[in-house]
BAFI-3210 file (N, C-alpha, C; in Angstrom, 3 decimals, decimal comma, padded with zeros to 6 digits):
// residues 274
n [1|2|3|4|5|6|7|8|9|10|11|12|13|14|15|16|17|18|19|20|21|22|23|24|25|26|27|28|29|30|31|32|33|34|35|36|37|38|39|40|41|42|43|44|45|46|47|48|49|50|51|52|53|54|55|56|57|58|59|60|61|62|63|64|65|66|67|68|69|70|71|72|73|74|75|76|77|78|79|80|81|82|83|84|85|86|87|88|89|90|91|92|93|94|95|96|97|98|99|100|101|102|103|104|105|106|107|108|109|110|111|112|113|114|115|116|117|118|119|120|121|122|123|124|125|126|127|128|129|130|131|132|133|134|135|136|137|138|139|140|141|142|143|144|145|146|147|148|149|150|151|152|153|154|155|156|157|158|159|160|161|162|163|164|165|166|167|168|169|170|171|172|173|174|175|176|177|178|179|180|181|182|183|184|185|186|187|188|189|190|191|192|193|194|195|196|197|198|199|200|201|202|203|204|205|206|207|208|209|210|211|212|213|214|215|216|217|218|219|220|221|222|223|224|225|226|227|228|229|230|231|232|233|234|235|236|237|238|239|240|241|242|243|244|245|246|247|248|249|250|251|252|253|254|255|256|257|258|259|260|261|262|263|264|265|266|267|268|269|270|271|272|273|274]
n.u [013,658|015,305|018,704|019,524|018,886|017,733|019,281|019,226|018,482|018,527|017,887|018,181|016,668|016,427|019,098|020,879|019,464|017,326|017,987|019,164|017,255|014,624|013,688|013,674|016,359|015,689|017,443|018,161|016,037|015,552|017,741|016,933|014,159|015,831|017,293|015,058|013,650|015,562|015,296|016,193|015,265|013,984|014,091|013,166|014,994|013,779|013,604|010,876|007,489|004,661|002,358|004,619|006,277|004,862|004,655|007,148|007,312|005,208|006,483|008,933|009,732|008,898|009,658|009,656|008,602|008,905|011,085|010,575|009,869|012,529|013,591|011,421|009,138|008,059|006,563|004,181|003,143|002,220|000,664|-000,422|-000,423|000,953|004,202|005,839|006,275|007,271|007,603|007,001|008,125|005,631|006,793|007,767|006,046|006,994|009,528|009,916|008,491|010,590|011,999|011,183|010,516|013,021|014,760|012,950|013,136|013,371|012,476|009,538|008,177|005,745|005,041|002,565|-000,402|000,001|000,538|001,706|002,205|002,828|004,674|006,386|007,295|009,489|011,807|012,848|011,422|009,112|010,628|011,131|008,319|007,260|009,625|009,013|005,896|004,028|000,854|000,589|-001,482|-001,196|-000,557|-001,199|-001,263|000,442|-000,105|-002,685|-002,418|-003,378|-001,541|000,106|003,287|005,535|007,543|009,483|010,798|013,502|014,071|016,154|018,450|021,550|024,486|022,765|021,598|022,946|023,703|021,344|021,092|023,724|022,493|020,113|021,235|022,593|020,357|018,564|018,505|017,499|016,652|014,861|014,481|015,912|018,652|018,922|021,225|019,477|019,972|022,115|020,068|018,300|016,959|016,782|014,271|013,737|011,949|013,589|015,825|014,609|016,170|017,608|018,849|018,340|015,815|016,505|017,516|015,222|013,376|014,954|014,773|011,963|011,781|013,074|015,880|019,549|021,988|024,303|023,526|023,192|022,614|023,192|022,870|023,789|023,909|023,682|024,199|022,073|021,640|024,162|024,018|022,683|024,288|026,505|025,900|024,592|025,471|027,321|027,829|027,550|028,710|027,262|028,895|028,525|028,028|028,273|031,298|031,368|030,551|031,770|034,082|033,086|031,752|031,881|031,951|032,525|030,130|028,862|027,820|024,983|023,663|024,535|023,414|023,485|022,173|021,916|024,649|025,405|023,881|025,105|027,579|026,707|025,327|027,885|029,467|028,034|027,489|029,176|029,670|031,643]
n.v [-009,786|-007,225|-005,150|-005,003|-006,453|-007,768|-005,872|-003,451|-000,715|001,743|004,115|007,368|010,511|013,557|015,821|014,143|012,262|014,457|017,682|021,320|022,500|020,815|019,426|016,790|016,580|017,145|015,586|013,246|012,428|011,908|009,468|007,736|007,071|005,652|003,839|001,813|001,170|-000,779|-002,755|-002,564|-002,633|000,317|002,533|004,202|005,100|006,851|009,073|009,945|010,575|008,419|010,226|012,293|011,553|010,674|012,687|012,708|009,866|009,585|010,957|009,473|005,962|004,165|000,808|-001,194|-001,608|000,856|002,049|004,035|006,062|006,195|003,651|001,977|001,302|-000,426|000,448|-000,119|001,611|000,994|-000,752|-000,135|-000,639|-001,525|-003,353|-004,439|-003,610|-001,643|-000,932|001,876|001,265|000,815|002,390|004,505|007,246|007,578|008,244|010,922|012,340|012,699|013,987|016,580|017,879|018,374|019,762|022,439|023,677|022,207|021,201|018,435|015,819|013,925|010,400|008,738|006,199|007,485|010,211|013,397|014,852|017,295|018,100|019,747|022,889|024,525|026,808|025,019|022,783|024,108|024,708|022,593|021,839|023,281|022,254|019,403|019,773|019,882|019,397|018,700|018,215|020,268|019,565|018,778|016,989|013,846|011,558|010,974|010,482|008,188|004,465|002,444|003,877|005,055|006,543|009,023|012,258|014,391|017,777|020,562|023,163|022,255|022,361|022,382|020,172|017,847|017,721|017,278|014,173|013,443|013,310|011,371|008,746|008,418|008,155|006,164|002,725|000,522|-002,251|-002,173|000,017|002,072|005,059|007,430|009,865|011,650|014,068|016,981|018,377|017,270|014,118|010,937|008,838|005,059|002,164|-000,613|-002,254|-000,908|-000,082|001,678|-000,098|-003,301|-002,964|-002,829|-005,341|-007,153|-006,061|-006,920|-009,861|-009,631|-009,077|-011,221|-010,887|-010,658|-009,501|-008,783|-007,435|-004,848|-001,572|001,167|004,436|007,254|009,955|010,814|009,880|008,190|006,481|004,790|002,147|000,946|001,285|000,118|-002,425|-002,971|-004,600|-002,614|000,587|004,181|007,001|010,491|012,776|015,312|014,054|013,089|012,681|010,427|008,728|008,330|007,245|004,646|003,950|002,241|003,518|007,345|009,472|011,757|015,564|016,037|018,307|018,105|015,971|013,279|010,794|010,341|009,702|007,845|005,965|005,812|004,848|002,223|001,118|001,052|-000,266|-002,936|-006,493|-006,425|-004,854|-004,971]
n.w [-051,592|-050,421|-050,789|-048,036|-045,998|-043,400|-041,746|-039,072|-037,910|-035,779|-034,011|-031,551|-031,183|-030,194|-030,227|-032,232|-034,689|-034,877|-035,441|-034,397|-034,798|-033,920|-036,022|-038,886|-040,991|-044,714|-046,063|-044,396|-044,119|-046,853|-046,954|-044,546|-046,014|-048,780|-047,019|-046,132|-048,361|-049,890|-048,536|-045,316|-041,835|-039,751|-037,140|-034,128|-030,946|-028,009|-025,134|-025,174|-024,757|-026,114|-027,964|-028,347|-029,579|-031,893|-034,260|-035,549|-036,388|-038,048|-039,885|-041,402|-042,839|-041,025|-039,880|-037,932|-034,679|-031,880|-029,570|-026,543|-023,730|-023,174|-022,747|-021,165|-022,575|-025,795|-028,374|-031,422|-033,636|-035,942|-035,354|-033,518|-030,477|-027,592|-027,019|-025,160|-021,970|-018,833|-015,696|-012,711|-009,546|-006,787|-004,876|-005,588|-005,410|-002,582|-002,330|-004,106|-002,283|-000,607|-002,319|-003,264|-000,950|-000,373|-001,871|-002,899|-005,593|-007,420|-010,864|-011,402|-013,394|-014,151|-015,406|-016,673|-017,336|-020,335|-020,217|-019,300|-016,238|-014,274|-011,240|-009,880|-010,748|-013,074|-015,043|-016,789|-016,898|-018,034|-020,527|-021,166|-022,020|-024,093|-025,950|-026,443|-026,910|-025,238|-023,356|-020,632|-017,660|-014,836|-011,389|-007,880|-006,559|-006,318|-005,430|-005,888|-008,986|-011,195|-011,088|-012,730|-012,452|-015,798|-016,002|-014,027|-014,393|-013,616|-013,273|-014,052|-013,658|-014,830|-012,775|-010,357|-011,104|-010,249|-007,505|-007,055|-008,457|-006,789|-004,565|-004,688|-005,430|-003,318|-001,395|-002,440|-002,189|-003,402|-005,559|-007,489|-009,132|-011,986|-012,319|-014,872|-016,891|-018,644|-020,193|-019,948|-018,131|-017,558|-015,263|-014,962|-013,219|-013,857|-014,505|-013,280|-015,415|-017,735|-019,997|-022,677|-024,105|-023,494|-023,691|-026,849|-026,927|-026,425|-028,471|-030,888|-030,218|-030,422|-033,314|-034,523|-035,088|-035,922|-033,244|-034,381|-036,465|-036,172|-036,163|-034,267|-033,034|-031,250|-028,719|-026,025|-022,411|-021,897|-024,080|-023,772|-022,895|-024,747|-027,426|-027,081|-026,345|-029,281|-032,801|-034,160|-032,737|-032,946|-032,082|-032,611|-033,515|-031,597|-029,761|-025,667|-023,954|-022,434|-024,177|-027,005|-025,883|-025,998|-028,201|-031,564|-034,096|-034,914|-035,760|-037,680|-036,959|-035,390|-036,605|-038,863|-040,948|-039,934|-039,379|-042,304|-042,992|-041,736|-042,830|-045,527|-045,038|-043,928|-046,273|-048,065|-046,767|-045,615|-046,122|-043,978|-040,911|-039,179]
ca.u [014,641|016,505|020,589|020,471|017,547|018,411|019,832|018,544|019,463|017,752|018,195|018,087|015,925|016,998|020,292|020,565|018,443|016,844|018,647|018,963|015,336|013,980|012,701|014,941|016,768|014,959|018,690|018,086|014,974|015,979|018,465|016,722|013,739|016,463|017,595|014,194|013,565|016,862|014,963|016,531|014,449|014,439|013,155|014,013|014,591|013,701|012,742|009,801|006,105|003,957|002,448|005,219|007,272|004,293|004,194|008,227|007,020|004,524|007,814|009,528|009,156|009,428|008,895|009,562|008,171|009,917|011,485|009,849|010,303|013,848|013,180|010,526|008,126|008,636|005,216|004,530|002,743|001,506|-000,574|-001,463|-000,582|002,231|004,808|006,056|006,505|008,216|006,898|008,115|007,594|004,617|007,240|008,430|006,144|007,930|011,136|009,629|008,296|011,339|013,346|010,123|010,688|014,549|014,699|011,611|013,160|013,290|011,491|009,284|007,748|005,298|004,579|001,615|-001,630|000,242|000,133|002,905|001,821|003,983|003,974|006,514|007,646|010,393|012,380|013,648|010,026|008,549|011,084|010,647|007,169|007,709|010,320|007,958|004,237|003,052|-000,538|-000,091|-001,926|000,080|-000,568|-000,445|-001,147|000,663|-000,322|-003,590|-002,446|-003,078|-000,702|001,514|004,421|006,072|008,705|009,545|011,461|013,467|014,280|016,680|020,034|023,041|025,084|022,047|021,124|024,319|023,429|020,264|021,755|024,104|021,598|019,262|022,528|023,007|019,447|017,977|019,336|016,630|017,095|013,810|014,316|017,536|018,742|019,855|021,290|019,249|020,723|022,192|018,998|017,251|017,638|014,599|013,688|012,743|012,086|014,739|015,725|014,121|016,788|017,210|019,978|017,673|014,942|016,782|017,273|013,678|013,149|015,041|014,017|010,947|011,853|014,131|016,957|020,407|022,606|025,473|023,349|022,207|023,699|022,761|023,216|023,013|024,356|023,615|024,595|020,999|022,461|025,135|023,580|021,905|025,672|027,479|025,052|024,706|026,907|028,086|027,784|027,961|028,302|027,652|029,931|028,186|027,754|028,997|032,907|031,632|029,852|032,848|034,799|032,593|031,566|032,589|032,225|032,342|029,279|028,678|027,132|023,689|023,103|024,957|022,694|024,515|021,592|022,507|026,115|025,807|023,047|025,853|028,382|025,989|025,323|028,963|030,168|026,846|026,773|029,852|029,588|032,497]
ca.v [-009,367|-006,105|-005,439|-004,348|-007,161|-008,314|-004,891|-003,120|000,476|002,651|005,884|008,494|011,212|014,559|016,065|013,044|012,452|015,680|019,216|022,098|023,228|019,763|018,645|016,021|017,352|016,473|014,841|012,433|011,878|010,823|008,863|006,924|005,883|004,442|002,310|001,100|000,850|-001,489|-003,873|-002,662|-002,180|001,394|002,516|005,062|005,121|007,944|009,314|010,742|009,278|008,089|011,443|013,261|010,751|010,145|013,163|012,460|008,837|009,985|011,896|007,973|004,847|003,307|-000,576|-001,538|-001,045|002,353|002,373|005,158|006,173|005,438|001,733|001,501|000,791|-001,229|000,511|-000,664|002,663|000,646|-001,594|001,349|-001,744|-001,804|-004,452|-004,875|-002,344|-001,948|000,047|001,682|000,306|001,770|003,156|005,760|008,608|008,079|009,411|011,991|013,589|013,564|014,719|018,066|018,579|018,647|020,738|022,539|024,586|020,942|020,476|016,959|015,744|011,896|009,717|007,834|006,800|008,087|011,479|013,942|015,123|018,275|018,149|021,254|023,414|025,805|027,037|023,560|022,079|025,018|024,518|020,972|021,217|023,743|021,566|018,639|020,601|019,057|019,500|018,215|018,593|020,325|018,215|019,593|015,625|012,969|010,295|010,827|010,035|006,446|003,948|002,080|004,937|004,590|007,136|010,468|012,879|015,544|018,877|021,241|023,404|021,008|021,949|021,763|018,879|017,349|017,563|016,246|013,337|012,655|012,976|010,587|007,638|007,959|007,606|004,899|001,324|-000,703|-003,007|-002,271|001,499|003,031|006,104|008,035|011,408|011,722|015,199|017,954|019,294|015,983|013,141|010,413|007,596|004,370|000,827|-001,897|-002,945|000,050|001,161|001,393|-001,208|-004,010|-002,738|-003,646|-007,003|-007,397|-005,915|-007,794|-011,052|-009,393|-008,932|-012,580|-010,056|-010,515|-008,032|-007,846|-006,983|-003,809|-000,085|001,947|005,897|008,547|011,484|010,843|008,985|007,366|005,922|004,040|001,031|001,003|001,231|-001,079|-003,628|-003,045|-004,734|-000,910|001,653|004,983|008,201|011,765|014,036|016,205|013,017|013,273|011,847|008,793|007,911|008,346|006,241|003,044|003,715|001,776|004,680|008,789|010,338|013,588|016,119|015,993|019,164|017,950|014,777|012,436|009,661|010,390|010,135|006,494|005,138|005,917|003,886|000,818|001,011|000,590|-001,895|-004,022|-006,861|-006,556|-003,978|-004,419]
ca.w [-050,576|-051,060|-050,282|-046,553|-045,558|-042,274|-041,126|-038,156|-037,984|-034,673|-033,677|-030,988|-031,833|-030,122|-030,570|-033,119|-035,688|-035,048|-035,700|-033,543|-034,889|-033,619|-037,264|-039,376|-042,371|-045,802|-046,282|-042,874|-044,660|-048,185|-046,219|-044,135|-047,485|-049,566|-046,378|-045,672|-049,454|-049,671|-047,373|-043,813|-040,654|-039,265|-035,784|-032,876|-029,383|-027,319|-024,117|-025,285|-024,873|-027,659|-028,442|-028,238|-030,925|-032,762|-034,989|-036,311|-036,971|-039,241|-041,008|-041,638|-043,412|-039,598|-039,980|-036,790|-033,201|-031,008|-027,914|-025,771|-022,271|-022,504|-022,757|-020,628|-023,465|-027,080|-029,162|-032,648|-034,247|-036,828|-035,089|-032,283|-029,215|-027,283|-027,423|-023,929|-021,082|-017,412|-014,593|-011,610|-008,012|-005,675|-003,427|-005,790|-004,384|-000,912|-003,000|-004,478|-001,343|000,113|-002,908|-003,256|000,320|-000,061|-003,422|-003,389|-007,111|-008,422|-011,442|-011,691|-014,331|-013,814|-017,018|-016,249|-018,258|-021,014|-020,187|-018,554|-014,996|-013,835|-010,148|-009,500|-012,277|-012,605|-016,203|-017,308|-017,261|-019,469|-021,395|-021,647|-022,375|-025,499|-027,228|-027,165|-027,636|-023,727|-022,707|-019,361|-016,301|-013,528|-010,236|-006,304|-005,154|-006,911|-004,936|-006,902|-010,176|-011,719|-010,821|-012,449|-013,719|-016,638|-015,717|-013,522|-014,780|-012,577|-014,558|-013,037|-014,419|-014,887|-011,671|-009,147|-010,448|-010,110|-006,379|-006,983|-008,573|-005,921|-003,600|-005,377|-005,482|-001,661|-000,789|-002,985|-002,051|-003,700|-006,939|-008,843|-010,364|-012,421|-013,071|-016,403|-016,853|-020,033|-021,085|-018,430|-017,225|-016,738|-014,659|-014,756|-012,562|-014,387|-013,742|-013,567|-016,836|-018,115|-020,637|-024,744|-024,011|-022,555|-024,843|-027,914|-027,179|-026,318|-029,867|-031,873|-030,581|-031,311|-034,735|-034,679|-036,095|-035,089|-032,950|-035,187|-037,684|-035,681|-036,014|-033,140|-033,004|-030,043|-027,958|-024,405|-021,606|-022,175|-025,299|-023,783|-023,252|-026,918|-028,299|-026,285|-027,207|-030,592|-033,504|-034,169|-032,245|-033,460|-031,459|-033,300|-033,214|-030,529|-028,361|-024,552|-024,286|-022,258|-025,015|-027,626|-025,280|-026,197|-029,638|-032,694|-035,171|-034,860|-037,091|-038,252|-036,088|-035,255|-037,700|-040,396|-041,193|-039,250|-040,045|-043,839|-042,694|-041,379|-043,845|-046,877|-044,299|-044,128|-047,820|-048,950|-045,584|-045,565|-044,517|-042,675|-040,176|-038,083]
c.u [015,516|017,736|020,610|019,239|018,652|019,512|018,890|018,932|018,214|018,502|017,793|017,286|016,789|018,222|021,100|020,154|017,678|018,060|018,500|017,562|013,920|012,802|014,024|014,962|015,963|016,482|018,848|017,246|014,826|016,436|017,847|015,374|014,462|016,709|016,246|013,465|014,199|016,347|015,355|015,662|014,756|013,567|014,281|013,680|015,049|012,887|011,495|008,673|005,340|003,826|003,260|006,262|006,577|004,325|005,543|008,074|006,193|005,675|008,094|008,892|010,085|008,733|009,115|009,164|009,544|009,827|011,046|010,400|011,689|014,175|012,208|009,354|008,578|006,438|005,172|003,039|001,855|000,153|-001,450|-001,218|000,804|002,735|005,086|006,702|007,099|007,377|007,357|006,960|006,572|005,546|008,128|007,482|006,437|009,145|010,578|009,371|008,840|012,455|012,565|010,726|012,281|015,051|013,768|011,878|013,072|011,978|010,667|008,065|006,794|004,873|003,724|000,349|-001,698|000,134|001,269|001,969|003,150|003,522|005,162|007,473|008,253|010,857|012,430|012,053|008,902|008,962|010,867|009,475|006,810|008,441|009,381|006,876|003,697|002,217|-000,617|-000,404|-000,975|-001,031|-000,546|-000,111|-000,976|000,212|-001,897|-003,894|-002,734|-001,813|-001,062|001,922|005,304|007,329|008,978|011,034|012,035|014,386|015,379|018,240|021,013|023,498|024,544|021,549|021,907|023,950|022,410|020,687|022,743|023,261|020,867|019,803|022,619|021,545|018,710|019,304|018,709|016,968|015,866|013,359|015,861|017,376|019,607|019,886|020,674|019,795|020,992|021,718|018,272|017,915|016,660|014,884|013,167|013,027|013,032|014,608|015,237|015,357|016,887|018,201|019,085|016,526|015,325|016,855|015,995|013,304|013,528|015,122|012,731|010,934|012,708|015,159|017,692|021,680|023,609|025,121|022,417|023,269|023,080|023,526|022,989|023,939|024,710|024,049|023,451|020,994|022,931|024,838|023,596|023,238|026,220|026,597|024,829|025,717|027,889|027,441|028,070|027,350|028,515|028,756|030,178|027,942|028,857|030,381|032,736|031,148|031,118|033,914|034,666|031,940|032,410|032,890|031,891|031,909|029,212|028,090|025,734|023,143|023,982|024,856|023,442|023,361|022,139|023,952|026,045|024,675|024,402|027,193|027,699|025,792|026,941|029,513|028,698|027,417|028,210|030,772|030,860|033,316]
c.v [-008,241|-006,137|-005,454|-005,377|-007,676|-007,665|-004,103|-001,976|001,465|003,443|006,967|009,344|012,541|014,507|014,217|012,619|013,789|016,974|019,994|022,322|022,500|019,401|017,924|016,759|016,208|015,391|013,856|011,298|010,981|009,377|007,313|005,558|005,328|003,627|001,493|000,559|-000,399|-002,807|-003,833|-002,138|-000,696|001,561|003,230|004,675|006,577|007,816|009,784|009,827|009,577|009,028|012,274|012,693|010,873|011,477|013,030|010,938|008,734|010,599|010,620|007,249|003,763|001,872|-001,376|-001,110|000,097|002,156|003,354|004,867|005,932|004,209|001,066|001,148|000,581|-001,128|000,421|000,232|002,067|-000,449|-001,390|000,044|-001,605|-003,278|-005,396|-003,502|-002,976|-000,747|000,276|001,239|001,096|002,680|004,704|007,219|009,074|008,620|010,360|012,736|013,850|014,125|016,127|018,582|018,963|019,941|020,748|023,699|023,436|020,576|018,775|016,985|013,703|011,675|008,772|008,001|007,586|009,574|011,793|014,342|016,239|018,619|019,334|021,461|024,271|026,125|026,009|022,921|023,112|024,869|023,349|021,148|021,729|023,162|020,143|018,385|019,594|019,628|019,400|018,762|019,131|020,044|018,596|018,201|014,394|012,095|009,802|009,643|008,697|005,953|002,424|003,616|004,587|005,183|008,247|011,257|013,884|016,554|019,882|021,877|022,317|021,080|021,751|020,574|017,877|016,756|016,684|014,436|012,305|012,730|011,636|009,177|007,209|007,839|006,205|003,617|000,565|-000,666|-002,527|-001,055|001,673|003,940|006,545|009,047|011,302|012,867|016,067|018,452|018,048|014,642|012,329|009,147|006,861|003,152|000,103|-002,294|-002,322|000,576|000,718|000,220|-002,556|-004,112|-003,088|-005,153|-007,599|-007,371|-006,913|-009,159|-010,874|-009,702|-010,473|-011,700|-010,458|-009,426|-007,298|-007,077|-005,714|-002,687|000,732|003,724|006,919|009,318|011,340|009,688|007,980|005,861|004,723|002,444|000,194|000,327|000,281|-002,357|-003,971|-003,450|-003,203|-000,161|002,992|005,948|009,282|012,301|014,772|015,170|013,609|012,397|010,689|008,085|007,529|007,456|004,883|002,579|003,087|002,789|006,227|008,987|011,520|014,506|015,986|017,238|019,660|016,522|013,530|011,446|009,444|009,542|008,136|005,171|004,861|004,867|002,386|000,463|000,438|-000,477|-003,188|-005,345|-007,311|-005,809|-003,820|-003,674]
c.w [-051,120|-050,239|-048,697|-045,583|-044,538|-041,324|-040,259|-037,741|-036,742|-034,160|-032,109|-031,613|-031,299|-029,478|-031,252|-034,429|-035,990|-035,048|-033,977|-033,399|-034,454|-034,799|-037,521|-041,165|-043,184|-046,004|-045,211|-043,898|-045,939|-047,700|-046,383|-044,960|-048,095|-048,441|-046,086|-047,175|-049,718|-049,103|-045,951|-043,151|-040,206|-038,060|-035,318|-031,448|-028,917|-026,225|-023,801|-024,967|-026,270|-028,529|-029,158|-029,770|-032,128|-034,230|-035,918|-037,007|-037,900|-040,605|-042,011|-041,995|-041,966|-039,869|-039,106|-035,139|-032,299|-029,943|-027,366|-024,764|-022,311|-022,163|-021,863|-021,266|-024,736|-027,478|-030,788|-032,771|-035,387|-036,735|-033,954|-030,872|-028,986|-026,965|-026,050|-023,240|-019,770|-016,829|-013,139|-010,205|-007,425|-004,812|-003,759|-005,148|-003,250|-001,386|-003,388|-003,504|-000,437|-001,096|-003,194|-002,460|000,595|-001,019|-003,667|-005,422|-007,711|-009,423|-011,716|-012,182|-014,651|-015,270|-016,672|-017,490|-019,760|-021,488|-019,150|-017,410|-014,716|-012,929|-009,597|-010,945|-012,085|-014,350|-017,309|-018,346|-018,131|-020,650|-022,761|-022,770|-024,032|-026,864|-027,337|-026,819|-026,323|-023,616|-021,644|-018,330|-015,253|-012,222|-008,969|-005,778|-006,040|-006,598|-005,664|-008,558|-010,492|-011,794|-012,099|-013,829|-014,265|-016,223|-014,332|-013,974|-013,939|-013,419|-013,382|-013,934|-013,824|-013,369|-010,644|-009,323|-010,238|-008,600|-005,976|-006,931|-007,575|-004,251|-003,488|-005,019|-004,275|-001,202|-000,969|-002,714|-002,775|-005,000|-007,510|-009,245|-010,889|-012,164|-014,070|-016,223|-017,913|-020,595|-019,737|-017,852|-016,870|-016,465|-014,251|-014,088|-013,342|-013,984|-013,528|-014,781|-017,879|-019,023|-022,144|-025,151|-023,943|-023,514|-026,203|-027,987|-027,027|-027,885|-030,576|-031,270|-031,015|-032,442|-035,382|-035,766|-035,340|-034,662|-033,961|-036,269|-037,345|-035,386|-034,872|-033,010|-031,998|-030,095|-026,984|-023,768|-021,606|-023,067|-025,267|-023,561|-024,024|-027,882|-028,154|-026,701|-028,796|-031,637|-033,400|-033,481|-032,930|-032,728|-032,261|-032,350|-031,562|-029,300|-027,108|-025,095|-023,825|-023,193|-026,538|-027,087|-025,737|-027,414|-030,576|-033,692|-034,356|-035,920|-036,780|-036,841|-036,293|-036,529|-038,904|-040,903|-040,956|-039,539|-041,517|-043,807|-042,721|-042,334|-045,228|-046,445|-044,827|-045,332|-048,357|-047,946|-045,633|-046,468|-043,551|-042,694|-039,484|-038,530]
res [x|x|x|x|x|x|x|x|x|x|x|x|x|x|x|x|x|x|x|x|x|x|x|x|x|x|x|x|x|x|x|x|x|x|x|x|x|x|x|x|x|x|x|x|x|x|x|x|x|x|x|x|x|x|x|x|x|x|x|x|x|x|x|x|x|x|x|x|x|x|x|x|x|x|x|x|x|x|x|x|x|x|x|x|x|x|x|x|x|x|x|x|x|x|x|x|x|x|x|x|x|x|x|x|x|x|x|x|x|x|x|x|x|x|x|x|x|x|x|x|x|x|x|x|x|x|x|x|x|x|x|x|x|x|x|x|x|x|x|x|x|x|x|x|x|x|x|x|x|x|x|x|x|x|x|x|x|x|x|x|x|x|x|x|x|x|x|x|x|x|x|x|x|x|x|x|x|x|x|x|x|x|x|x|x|x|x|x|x|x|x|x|x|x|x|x|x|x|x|x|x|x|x|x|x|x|x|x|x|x|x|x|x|x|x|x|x|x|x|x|x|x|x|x|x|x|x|x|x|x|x|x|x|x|x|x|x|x|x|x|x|x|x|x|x|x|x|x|x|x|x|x|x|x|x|x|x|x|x|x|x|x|x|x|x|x|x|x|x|x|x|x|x|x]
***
């Protein structure tokens, strides 16, 4: 048993763990081997899909299963099977083709089959697909795609999609999808129960770990969940303010090894976090 056994330390990935340049500093990296050296669990949650995570999980000494989708999936990389998943309702392409037909500049973006689907595309969703290396198919007839979806994503500059957003709020009444601002250009549809909040506790009964003994780190309003649940919370620096509102600790900035930052924390407070 090493010092930090029975610690549970998960992460955010971009603007987070990752830099501006979307790699993790060699200083993240040291980091996060002595804590998993030590004996503590390490693992991220992100909105990303498998693929798209999988080549930073190759970076890490990850010894526990990753949140994806934004908590709509719990995949364990090491044994290539996922853990447990959520999925959205059949009735999401009746929203979609009236939120196309309402905002035809609206970027959207389907997660199905484990594969992105880009069914209209504008700046955002190029963008997207550049910062994490997408292949996917672009789409004229969603209704096509294989069903069940893991996510949908809607891409769009901050203040139109604002509109979107409160568009989105006043149309949907039904209990079995959320929504997250995940960062100011996107705004994704996912199942009920679908978030990294919800997903941790899934995990660590997975793992029979307990909460207090779990550090949690983000940025986004995605996050907030994650934090609030977690023994500690810890929002970087660069995190939004609602998220600073409900955090236990303020870390470093995202590109000044803010993992480093809160591993050297846990090291000298372990095993008690509060």
């Amino acid at each position: 048993m090493g010092k930090l056994d029975g610690c549970l330390l998960i992460t955010d990935m971009d603007g987070t763990m990752l830099n501006s340049g979307k790699t993790i500093s060699e200083e993240n990296k040291r980091a996060i081997h002595r804590f998993a050296q030590q004996g503590g669990r390490f693992t991220i949650a992100t909105g990303r899909i498998t693929s798209s995570a999988q080549k930073y999980v190759k970076e890490l000494p990850i010894n526990a299963p990753v949140i994806l989708y934004n908590g709509a999936v719990i995949y364990d990389y090491a044994m290539e099977r996922t853990v447990w998943e959520k999925t959205l309702p059949a009735s999401v392409p009746n929203l979609l083709a009236r939120l196309t037909g309402h905002f035809p500049g609206l970027g959207v973006e389907i997660y199905c089959d484990g594969k992105p689907y880009f069914v209209q595309e504008n700046q955002i969703t190029d963008l997207h697909r550049q910062i994490e290396g997408f292949y996917g198919k672009t789409v004229t007839d969603y209704h096509t795609l294989p069903q069940p979806w893991h996510k949908v994503l809607l891409a769009w500059e901050p203040a139109l999609l604002d509109d979107v957003q409160k568009t989105v709020e006043a149309w949907v009444v039904e209990e079995d999808v959320t929504f997250v601002r995940s960062d100011g250009k996107y705004y994704e549809i996912l199942p009920q129960d679908a978030t990294k909040g919800h997903a941790l506790d899934i995990l660590l009964d997975h793992l029979d770990m307990k909460i207090e003994h779990c550090v949690a780190i983000g940025d986004q309003m995605n996050d907030l969940e994650m934090l609030t649940r977690a023994g500690v919370g810890v929002a970087v620096d660069n995190a939004v303010p609602e998220l600073h509102r409900i955090a236990n600790r303020r870390g470093k900035h995202h590109n000044e090894h803010a993992i480093a930052d809160v591993v050297e924390w846990i090291e000298s407070a372990w095993p008690k976090l509060s």
